[in-house]
RODO-368400 format. One line per 4 residues: number of its first residue (from 1); their letters; for each residue x, y, z of N, C-alpha, C. Coordinates in nm, 4 decimals. Layout:
<rs>
NUM> a> X Y Z X Y Z X Y Z | ...
</rs>
This chain:
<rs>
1> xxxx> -13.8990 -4.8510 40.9371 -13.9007 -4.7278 40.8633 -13.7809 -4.6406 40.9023 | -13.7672 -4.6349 41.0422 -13.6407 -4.5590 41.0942 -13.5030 -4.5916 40.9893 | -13.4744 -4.6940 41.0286 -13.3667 -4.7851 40.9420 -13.3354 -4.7640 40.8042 | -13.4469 -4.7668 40.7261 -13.4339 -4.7558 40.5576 -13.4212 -4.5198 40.5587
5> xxxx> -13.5112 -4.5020 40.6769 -13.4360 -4.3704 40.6246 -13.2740 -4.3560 40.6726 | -13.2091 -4.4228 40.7753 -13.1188 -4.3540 40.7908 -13.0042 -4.4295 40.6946 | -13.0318 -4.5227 40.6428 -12.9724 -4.5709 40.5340 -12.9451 -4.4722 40.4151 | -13.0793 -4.3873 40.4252 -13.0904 -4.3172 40.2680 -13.0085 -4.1926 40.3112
9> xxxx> -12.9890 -4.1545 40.4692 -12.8884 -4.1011 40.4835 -12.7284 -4.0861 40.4935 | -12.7021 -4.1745 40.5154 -12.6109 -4.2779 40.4861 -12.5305 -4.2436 40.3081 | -12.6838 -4.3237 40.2621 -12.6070 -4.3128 40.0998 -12.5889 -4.1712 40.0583 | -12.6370 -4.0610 40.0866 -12.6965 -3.9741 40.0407 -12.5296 -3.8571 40.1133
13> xxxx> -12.4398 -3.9138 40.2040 -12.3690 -3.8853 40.2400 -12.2050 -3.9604 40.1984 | -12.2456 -4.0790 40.1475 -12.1098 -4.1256 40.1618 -12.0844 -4.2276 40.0156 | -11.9859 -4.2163 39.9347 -11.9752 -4.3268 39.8035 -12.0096 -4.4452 39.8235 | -12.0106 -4.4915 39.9538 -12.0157 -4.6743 39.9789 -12.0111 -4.6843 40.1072
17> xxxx> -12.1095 -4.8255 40.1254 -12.0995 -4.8490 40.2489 -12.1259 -4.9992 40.2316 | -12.1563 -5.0721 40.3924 -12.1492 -5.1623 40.4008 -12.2569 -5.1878 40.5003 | -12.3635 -5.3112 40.4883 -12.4249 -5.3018 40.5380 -12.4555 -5.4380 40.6861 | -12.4541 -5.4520 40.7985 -12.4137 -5.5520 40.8587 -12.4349 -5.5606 40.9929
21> xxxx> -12.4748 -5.7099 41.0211 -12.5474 -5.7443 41.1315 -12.5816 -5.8774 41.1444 | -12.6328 -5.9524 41.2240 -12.6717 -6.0721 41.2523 -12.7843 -6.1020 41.1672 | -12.7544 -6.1754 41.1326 -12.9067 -6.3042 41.0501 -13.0350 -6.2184 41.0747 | -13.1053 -6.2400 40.9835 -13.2433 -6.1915 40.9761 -13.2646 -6.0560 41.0920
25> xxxx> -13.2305 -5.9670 41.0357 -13.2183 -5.8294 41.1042 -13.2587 -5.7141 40.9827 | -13.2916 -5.7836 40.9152 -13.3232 -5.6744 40.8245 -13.2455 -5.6100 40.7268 | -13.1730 -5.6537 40.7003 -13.0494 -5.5702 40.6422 -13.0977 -5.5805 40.4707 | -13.1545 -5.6815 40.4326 -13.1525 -5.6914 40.2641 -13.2957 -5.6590 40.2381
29> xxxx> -13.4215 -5.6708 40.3315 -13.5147 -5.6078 40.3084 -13.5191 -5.4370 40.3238 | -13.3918 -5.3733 40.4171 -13.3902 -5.2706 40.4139 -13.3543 -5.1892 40.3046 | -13.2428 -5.2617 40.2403 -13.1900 -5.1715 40.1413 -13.2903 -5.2287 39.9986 | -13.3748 -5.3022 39.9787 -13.4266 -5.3416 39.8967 -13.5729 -5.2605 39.8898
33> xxxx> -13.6653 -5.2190 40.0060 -13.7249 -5.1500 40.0234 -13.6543 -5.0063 40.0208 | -13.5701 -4.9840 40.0275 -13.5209 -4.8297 39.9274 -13.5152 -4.8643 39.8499 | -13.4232 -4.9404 39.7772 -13.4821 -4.9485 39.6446 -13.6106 -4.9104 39.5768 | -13.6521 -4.9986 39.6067 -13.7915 -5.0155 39.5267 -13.8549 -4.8971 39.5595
37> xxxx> -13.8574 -4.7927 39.6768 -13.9209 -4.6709 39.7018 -13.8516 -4.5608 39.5952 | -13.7339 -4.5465 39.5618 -13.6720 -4.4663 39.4759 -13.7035 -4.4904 39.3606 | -13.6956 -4.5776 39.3162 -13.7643 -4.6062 39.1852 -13.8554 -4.6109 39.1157 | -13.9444 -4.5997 39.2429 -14.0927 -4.5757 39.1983 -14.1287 -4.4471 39.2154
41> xxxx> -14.0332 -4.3467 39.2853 -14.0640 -4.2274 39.2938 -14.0032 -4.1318 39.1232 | -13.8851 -4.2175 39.1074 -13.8024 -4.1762 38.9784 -13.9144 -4.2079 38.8803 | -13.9732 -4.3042 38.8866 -14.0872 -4.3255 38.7322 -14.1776 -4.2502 38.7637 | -14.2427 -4.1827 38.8958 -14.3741 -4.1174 38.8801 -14.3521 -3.9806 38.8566
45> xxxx> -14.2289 -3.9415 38.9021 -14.1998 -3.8245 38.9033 -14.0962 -3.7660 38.8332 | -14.0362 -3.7794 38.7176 -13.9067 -3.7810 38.6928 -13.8778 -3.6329 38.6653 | -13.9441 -3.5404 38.6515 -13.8933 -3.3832 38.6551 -13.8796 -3.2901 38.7463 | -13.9824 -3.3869 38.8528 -14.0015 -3.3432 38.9439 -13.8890 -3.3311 39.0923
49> xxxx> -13.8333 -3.4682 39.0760 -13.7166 -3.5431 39.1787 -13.5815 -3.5560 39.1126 | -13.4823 -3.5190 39.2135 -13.3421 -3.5451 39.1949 -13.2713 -3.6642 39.1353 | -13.3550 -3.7961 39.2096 -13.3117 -3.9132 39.2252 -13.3604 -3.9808 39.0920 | -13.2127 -4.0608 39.1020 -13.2293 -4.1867 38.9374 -13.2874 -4.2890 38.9935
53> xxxx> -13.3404 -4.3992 38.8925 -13.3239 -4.5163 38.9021 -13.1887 -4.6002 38.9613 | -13.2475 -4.6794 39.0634 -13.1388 -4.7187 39.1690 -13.0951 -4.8343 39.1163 | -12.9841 -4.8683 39.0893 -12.9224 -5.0484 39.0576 -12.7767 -5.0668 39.2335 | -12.8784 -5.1745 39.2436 -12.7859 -5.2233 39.3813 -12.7035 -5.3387 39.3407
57> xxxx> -12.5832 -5.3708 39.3567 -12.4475 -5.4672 39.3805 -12.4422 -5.5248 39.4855 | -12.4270 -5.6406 39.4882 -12.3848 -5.7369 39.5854 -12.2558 -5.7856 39.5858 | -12.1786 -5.7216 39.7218 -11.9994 -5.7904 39.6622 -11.9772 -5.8677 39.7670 | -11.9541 -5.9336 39.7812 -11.9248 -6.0212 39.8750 -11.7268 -5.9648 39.9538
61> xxxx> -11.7795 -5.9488 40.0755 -11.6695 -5.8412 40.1143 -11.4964 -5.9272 40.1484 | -11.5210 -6.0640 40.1849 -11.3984 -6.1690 40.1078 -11.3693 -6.1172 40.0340 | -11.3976 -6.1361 39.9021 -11.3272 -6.1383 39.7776 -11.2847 -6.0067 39.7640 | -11.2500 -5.9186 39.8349 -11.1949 -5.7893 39.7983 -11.0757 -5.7857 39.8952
65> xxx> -10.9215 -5.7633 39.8211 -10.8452 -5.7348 39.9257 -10.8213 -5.6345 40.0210 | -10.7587 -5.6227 40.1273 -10.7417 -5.5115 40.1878 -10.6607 -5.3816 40.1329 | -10.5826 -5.3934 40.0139 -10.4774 -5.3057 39.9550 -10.6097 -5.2412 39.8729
</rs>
């Protein structure tokens, strides 16, 4: 729980990030469980809350050059 909030702090502070660590550490259930918490807060509540419907990207950080 710690983790996925400070993630949401994280996003909530910065255009992009990156998320990273050793094998099975949590990293894609973390940001996937925000997900799915924002989104379900955006459909129950939508006049109520700031937040949109969340769409997450997967880039694979290779394929991007350094320039």
């Amino acid at each position: 729980m710690e983790k996925i909030i400070q993630l949401y702090d994280m996003i909530k502070c910065r255009h992009g990030l990156m998320l990273v660590g050793p094998a099975n550490s949590g990293k894609t259930t973390t940001y996937r469980t925000l997900s799915d918490a924002l989104n379900l807060v955006a459909k129950e509540a939508p006049s109520t809350f700031i937040e949109k419907e969340v769409e997450t990207y997967v880039i694979n950080p290779k394929s991007i050059t350094l320039a």
